[in-house]
N, C-alpha and C positions, 0 to 999 in steps of 0.2 A: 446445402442449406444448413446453416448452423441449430443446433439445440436451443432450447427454450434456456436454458442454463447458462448457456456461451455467451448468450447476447446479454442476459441478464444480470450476471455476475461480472462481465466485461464494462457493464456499466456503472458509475460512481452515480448515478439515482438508487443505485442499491442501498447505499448505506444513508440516504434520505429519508428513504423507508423505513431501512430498520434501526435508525440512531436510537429507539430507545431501548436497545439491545446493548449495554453498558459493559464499561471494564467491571465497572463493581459487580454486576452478574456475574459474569467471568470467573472473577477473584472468588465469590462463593461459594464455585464449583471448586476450584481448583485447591479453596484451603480443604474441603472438604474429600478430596480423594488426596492432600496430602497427610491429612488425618488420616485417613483408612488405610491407602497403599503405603506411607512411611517411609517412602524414599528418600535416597541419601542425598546429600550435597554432591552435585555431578555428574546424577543418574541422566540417562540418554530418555531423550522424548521427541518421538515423532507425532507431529500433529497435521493429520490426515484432511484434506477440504479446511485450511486453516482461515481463508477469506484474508478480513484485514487486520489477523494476528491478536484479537485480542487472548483470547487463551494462551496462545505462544509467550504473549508477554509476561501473562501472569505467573506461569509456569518457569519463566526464564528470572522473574523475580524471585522465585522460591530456591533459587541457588541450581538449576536443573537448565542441564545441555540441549537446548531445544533447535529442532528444525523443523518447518513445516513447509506443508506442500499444499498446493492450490493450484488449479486450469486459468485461475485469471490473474492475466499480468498486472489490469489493472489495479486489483482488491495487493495483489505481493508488492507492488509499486508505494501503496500507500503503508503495507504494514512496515516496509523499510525502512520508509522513511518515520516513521511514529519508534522505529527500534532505535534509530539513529539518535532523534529529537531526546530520548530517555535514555539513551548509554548503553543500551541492551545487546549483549551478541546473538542474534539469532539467525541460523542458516534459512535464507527461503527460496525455494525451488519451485519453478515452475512446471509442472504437470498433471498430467490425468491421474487415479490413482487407479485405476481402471486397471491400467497396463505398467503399472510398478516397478521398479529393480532397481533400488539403491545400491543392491550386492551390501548392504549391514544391516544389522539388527538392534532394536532397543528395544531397552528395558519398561517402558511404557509406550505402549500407541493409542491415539485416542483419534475418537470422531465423532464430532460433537456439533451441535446447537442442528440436527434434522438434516446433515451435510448427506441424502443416504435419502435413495426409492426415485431418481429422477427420473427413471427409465420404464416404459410398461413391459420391459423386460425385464424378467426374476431372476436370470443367470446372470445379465448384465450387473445390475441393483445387487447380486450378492457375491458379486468379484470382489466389492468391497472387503469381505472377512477374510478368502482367500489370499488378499495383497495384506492383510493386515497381520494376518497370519505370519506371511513370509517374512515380515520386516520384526516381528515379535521375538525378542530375547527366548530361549530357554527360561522357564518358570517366572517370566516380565508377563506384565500386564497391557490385556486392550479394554479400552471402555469406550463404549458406544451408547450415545446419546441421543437417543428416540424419540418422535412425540407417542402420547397412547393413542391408540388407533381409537377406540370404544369411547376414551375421554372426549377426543375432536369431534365424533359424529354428534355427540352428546351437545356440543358446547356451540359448534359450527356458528359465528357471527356472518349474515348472509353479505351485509355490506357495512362498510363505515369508509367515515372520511375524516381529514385531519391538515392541518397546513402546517408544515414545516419549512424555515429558511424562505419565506415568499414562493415555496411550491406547493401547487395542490393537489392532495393525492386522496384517491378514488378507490375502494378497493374493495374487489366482489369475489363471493366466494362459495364454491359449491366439491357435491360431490359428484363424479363422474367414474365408470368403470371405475369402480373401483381406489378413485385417485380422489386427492383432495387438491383440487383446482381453482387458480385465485388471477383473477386480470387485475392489472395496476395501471392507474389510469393515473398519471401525470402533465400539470397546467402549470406551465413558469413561461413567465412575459407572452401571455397568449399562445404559446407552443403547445402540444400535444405529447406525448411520449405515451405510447402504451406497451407494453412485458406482460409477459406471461408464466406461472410456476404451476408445476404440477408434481404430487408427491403420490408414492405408490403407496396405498396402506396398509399393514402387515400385521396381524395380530401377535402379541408375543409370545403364543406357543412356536410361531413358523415363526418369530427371529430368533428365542431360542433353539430349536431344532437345525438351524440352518447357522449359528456358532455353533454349537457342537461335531455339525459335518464336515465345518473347516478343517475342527481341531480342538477350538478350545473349548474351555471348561469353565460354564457360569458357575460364581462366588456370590454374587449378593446381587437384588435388585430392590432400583429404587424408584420412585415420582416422584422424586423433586432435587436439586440442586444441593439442599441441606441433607439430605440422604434417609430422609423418610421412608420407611419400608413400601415397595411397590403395591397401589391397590388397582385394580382393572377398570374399575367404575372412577373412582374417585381422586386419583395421581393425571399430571399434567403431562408427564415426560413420564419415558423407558428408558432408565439407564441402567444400565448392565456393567456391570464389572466380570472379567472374565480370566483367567490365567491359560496361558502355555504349558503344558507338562512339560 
């Protein structure tokens, strides 16, 4: 039986969903860790759960060697083709990052927009750092892009709905062990479609604590995209910047 992930991310109602999840978002992050990190023209970037490439692209725009990875053929099918349609060289490979092994290392790895906890398993959910770890340059960088666990419970919207492209979309949303769980209920020409997501939620002492056991070594954290210092109450996002000794 497939994963609530597999069928989900396998499906282009994903990006129905999340279209208002923009390049220009993207672009914000990424001028903003090329401000901070200051890499060169040509540095190596592996972009970990990349979906449909918007970060890759951005990153590939800023003169930087990118390749990302993703479990769904369909989400790499479409970043391909959008690398194509804008000129862009980017490597994209299909796989779990679960179970890893490029056999090389870059100088940036990143993992970003909440790609991270699909599992109600901890070791599984933190093989993540382990595989990110292995693919990390010598004194290169991983940044991982978190929601706040404490912000969410805070904020938790229980349902809304919204129409997009003539589909209509339903979307509830609770917390459960521990997870933050959300059904998607989609109506286009009378049809049905319902998905399922669930996120483990992790306080940032234990996803600190749990980069460090990797290996690496947190530099700076943030809640938000413009790289506002991280507050626990108050920030949107966990993002972490980290370094490889």
């Amino acid at each position: 039986m497939k994963k609530w992930f597999e069928t989900w991310f396998g499906s282009e109602d994903y990006l129905s969903v999340y279209s208002h999840r923009t390049s220009s978002e993207a672009q914000q992050l990424i001028a903003f860790l090329q401000e901070t990190l200051q890499p060169l023209p040509g540095t190596s970037v592996l972009d970990l759960a990349c979906g449909a490439g918007r970060h890759a692209e951005s990153f590939a725009r800023n003169g930087m060697i990118v390749t990302g990875v993703d479990l769904s053929e369909t989400l790499l099918n479409i970043a391909r083709k959008n690398a194509s349609d804008q000129q862009l060289t980017i490597s994209y490979l299909q796989g779990d990052y679960r179970y890893l092994n490029l056999n090389k290392q870059f100088s940036i790895v990143a993992n970003l927009f909440t790609s991270f906890g699909y599992s109600d398993n901890d070791e599984e959910n933190f093989s993540l750092f382990t595989a990110a770890y292995s693919h990390t340059a010598k004194n290169g960088w991983f940044v991982f892009d978190y929601l706040n666990s404490s912000y969410l419970r805070k904020t938790l919207i229980p349902f809304s709905k919204s129409v997009k492209n003539n589909i209509f979309i339903e979307q509830f949303r609770w917390i459960e062990h521990n997870c933050v769980k959300k059904r998607i209920v989609l109506q286009r020409d009378g049809a049905l479609n319902t998905y399922t997501e669930s996120v483990k939620l992790y306080e940032p002492d234990i996803i600190l604590a749990q980069l460090r056991k990797a290996g690496f070594v947190p530099q700076s954290i943030h809640g938000d995209y413009t790289g506002t210092p991280f507050n626990e109450t108050e920030s949107s996002r966990l993002l972490v910047l980290c370094r490889k000794p």
